[in-house]
N, C-alpha and C positions, 0 to 999 in steps of 0.2 A: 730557403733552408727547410727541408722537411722535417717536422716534430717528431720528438722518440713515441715510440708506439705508448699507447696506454695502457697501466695496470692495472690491476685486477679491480673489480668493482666494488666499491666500500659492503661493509654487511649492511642491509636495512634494520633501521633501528624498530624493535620489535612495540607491537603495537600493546596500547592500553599501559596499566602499572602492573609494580612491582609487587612484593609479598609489604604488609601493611606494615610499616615502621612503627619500634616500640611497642606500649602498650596498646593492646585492641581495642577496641570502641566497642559498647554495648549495645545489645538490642537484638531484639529476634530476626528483623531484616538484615541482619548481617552473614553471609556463609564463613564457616568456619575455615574451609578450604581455600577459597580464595584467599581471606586475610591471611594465608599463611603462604599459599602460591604464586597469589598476584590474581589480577584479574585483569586479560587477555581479549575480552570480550567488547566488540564493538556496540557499546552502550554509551549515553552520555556521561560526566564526571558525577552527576547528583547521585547516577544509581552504581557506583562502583562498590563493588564488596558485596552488593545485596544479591542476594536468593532471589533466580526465576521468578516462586511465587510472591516474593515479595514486589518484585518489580510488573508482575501483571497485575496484584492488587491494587498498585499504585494507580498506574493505569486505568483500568477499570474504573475508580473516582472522578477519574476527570476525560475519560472519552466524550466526543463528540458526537452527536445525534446523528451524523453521516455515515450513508452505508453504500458499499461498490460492491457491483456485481459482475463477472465474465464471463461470458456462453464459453463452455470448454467442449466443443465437439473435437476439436483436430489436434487436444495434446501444446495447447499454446504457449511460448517459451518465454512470451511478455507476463504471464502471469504470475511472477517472481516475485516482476522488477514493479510490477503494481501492489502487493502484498507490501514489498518494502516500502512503499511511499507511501500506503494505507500506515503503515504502522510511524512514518514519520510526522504524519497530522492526525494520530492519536483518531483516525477512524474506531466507530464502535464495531463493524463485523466486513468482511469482503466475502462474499455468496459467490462459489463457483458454482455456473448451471452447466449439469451436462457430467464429464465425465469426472469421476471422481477423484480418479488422478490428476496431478498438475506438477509439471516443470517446476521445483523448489528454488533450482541454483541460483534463481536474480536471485531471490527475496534473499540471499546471505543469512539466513537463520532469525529473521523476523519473525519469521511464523510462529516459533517459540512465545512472541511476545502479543502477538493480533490475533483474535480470535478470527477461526474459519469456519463457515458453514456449508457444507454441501448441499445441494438440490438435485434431482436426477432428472429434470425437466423443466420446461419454461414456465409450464401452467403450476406447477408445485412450488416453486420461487413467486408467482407473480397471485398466487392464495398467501405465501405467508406474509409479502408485503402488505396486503389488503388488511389482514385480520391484525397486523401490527400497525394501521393506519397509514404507511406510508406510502408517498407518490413515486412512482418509481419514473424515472427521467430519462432516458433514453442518450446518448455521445454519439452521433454518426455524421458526417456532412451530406445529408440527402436531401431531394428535392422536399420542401415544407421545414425543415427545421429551423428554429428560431437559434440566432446566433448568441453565445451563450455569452458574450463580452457584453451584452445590453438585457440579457435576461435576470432575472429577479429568483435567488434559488432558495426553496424553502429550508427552512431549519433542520428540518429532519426528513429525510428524505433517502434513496436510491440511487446511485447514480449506478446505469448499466452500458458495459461497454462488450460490443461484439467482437468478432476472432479476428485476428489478424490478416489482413486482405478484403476478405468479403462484408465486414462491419457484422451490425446487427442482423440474425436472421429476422423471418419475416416476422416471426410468432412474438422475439421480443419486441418487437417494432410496435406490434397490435397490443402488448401488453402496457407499453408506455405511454404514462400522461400523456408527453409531451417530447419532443427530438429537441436536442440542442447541437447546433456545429461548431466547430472552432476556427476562428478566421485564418485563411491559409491564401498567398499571395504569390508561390512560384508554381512549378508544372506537374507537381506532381500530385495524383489524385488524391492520396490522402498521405497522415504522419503515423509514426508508428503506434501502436496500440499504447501500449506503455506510456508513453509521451505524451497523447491523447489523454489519459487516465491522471497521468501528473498535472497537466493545465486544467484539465478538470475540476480537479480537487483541490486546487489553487484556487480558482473562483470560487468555490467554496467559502474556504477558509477567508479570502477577503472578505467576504461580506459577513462570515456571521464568528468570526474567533479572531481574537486581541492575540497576539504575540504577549 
Protein backbone atom coordinates (compact mmCIF):
# COMPACT_ATOMS: atom_id res chain seq x y z
CA UNK A 1 0.00 0.00 0.00
CA UNK A 2 1.66 3.12 -0.92
CA UNK A 3 1.49 6.19 1.86
CA UNK A 4 -0.48 9.47 1.30
CA UNK A 5 2.06 12.03 0.16
CA UNK A 6 3.43 14.27 3.02
CA UNK A 7 2.42 17.56 4.20
CA UNK A 8 3.79 20.58 4.48
CA UNK A 9 6.81 20.83 6.94
CA UNK A 10 6.10 21.83 10.50
CA UNK A 11 7.43 25.79 10.99
CA UNK A 12 10.85 25.49 13.03
CA UNK A 13 10.60 26.56 16.27
CA UNK A 14 12.36 29.81 16.38
CA UNK A 15 15.56 29.99 18.12
CA UNK A 16 16.74 31.55 21.83
CA UNK A 17 13.55 33.28 24.01
CA UNK A 18 10.98 35.17 24.15
CA UNK A 19 10.29 39.08 25.37
CA UNK A 20 11.21 38.71 29.35
CA UNK A 21 8.04 37.68 31.30
CA UNK A 22 6.71 40.18 34.05
CA UNK A 23 8.67 42.29 35.76
CA UNK A 24 12.25 42.99 34.56
CA UNK A 25 15.30 42.15 36.31
CA UNK A 26 17.72 44.88 37.25
CA UNK A 27 21.13 45.66 36.34
CA UNK A 28 23.05 47.57 33.77
CA UNK A 29 24.05 44.13 31.86
CA UNK A 30 20.79 43.85 30.99
CA UNK A 31 19.43 45.45 27.23
CA UNK A 32 16.43 46.99 27.43
CA UNK A 33 15.42 45.93 23.98
CA UNK A 34 15.78 42.58 24.18
CA UNK A 35 13.96 42.15 27.55
CA UNK A 36 11.23 43.61 25.77
CA UNK A 37 11.77 41.58 22.22
CA UNK A 38 13.31 38.57 23.26
CA UNK A 39 16.59 37.52 22.63
CA UNK A 40 17.15 35.62 19.30
CA UNK A 41 20.84 35.42 19.89
CA UNK A 42 22.85 32.42 19.75
CA UNK A 43 24.52 32.89 23.09
CA UNK A 44 24.38 30.58 26.22
CA UNK A 45 21.15 30.87 28.79
CA UNK A 46 23.65 32.80 31.65
CA UNK A 47 24.15 35.72 29.08
CA UNK A 48 20.52 36.02 27.72
CA UNK A 49 19.19 39.63 27.94
CA UNK A 50 22.58 41.01 28.39
CA UNK A 51 24.24 43.77 26.21
CA UNK A 52 27.15 42.83 23.80
CA UNK A 53 29.35 44.85 25.97
CA UNK A 54 28.33 43.49 28.80
CA UNK A 55 28.89 39.98 27.50
CA UNK A 56 32.46 40.69 26.28
CA UNK A 57 33.29 42.20 29.62
CA UNK A 58 32.25 39.09 30.98
CA UNK A 59 34.50 37.36 28.87
CA UNK A 60 37.37 39.34 28.93
CA UNK A 61 37.52 38.22 33.11
CA UNK A 62 37.97 34.85 32.49
CA UNK A 63 39.76 34.39 28.98
CA UNK A 64 42.39 32.03 28.70
CA UNK A 65 46.10 32.78 28.15
CA UNK A 66 45.73 30.98 24.53
CA UNK A 67 46.04 32.62 21.31
CA UNK A 68 45.44 31.17 17.43
CA UNK A 69 46.76 32.51 14.70
CA UNK A 70 45.94 32.02 10.52
CA UNK A 71 48.24 33.14 7.55
CA UNK A 72 45.24 34.62 5.31
CA UNK A 73 47.00 34.80 1.95
CA UNK A 74 44.24 33.27 -0.35
CA UNK A 75 40.95 34.65 1.45
CA UNK A 76 40.44 31.28 3.62
CA UNK A 77 36.77 30.23 4.41
CA UNK A 78 38.02 28.02 7.51
CA UNK A 79 38.66 31.06 9.21
CA UNK A 80 35.07 31.67 10.47
CA UNK A 81 34.64 28.35 11.56
CA UNK A 82 38.10 28.86 13.76
CA UNK A 83 37.04 32.27 15.07
CA UNK A 84 33.94 30.36 16.37
CA UNK A 85 35.56 27.68 18.13
CA UNK A 86 38.18 30.48 19.42
CA UNK A 87 35.23 32.07 21.02
CA UNK A 88 33.85 28.67 22.32
CA UNK A 89 37.08 27.97 24.55
CA UNK A 90 37.05 31.50 25.63
CA UNK A 91 40.55 32.04 23.61
CA UNK A 92 42.11 35.49 24.60
CA UNK A 93 42.72 36.87 20.82
CA UNK A 94 42.89 34.87 17.14
CA UNK A 95 45.75 37.02 14.82
CA UNK A 96 44.88 36.80 11.25
CA UNK A 97 48.41 37.09 9.22
CA UNK A 98 48.30 38.37 5.95
CA UNK A 99 45.21 39.69 4.41
CA UNK A 100 42.96 41.69 6.39
CA UNK A 101 40.02 40.55 5.22
CA UNK A 102 38.53 37.12 6.14
CA UNK A 103 35.54 35.02 5.34
CA UNK A 104 33.06 35.89 8.42
CA UNK A 105 30.19 33.42 7.63
CA UNK A 106 31.62 30.16 9.70
CA UNK A 107 32.28 32.36 12.70
CA UNK A 108 28.00 32.88 12.73
CA UNK A 109 28.71 36.35 14.48
CA UNK A 110 31.29 35.24 17.10
CA UNK A 111 33.54 37.82 16.11
CA UNK A 112 31.17 40.31 17.92
CA UNK A 113 32.12 38.42 20.88
CA UNK A 114 36.44 37.37 20.40
CA UNK A 115 38.69 39.72 19.99
CA UNK A 116 40.54 39.94 16.41
CA UNK A 117 43.81 41.25 15.59
CA UNK A 118 45.33 41.73 12.37
CA UNK A 119 49.06 41.54 11.26
CA UNK A 120 50.01 42.43 7.62
CA UNK A 121 52.92 39.90 7.69
CA UNK A 122 54.58 36.96 9.34
CA UNK A 123 57.56 38.99 10.77
CA UNK A 124 55.06 41.65 12.29
CA UNK A 125 52.95 38.74 14.14
CA UNK A 126 55.89 36.78 15.03
CA UNK A 127 57.70 40.57 16.77
CA UNK A 128 54.47 40.87 18.60
CA UNK A 129 54.44 37.39 20.09
CA UNK A 130 58.23 37.85 21.08
CA UNK A 131 57.70 41.24 23.01
CA UNK A 132 54.37 39.67 24.57
CA UNK A 133 56.68 36.57 25.67
CA UNK A 134 54.91 34.20 23.84
CA UNK A 135 56.03 30.77 22.00
CA UNK A 136 54.41 30.61 19.15
CA UNK A 137 53.71 26.59 18.07
CA UNK A 138 53.39 25.91 14.82
CA UNK A 139 49.78 22.81 13.64
CA UNK A 140 51.12 21.37 10.33
CA UNK A 141 51.88 17.27 9.84
CA UNK A 142 55.41 17.75 8.34
CA UNK A 143 58.53 15.98 8.33
CA UNK A 144 60.09 16.97 12.17
CA UNK A 145 57.04 17.78 13.91
CA UNK A 146 56.26 16.43 17.37
CA UNK A 147 52.96 14.77 17.57
CA UNK A 148 50.80 16.93 19.52
CA UNK A 149 48.77 13.89 21.55
CA UNK A 150 52.20 13.32 23.59
CA UNK A 151 53.38 16.99 23.51
CA UNK A 152 53.42 19.13 26.74
CA UNK A 153 51.56 22.82 25.59
CA UNK A 154 52.50 25.67 27.46
CA UNK A 155 50.10 27.96 29.26
CA UNK A 156 50.21 30.83 27.27
CA UNK A 157 51.17 30.45 24.16
CA UNK A 158 50.33 30.75 20.04
CA UNK A 159 48.94 28.32 18.28
CA UNK A 160 49.46 29.08 14.44
CA UNK A 161 47.69 27.36 11.70
CA UNK A 162 48.44 27.74 7.75
CA UNK A 163 46.01 28.11 4.71
CA UNK A 164 43.97 25.60 3.64
CA UNK A 165 45.95 23.03 1.37
CA UNK A 166 49.30 24.12 1.52
CA UNK A 167 49.68 24.36 5.63
CA UNK A 168 52.14 26.58 6.97
CA UNK A 169 54.14 28.74 4.72
CA UNK A 170 57.71 28.63 5.03
CA UNK A 171 58.42 31.98 6.93
CA UNK A 172 55.84 30.81 9.66
CA UNK A 173 57.42 27.48 9.93
CA UNK A 174 60.85 29.46 10.67
CA UNK A 175 58.96 31.70 13.00
CA UNK A 176 57.85 28.71 15.27
CA UNK A 177 59.18 27.30 18.38
CA UNK A 178 58.25 24.25 17.61
CA UNK A 179 55.53 22.03 14.84
CA UNK A 180 53.14 20.02 16.34
CA UNK A 181 50.99 17.27 14.10
CA UNK A 182 47.74 15.66 14.70
CA UNK A 183 47.62 11.92 14.39
CA UNK A 184 45.91 11.02 11.13
CA UNK A 185 45.29 7.01 10.14
CA UNK A 186 43.49 7.03 6.56
CA UNK A 187 44.68 8.45 2.93
CA UNK A 188 44.29 11.47 2.99
CA UNK A 189 47.29 13.94 3.35
CA UNK A 190 45.93 16.22 5.69
CA UNK A 191 42.20 17.32 7.67
CA UNK A 192 40.65 20.38 7.14
CA UNK A 193 42.00 23.47 8.50
CA UNK A 194 39.18 24.25 10.71
CA UNK A 195 39.15 20.89 12.28
CA UNK A 196 42.87 21.06 12.61
CA UNK A 197 42.38 24.34 14.65
CA UNK A 198 39.36 22.65 16.65
CA UNK A 199 41.69 19.46 17.95
CA UNK A 200 44.14 21.84 18.40
CA UNK A 201 42.51 23.87 20.82
CA UNK A 202 41.19 20.96 22.46
CA UNK A 203 44.51 19.89 23.62
CA UNK A 204 44.86 22.72 24.88
CA UNK A 205 42.11 23.17 26.96
CA UNK A 206 42.72 19.46 28.30
CA UNK A 207 45.66 20.17 29.89
CA UNK A 208 45.45 23.46 31.10
CA UNK A 209 41.33 24.52 31.84
CA UNK A 210 38.75 22.62 34.24
CA UNK A 211 35.25 22.71 32.59
Amino acid sequence: MSEPPAGPAAPAEPVGVGPWPGEWPTGDHYDPELLRDGDRRNVVDGYRYWTLEAIVADLDRRRHPLHVAIENWQHDFNIGSIVRTANAFAVAEVHIVGKRRWNRRGAMVTDRYQHVRHHDTVATFAAWAAEQGLPVLGIDNVEGSVPIESATLPAACVLVFGQEGPGLSDEARAACERTLSIAQFGSTRSINAGAAAAIAMHAWIRQHATP
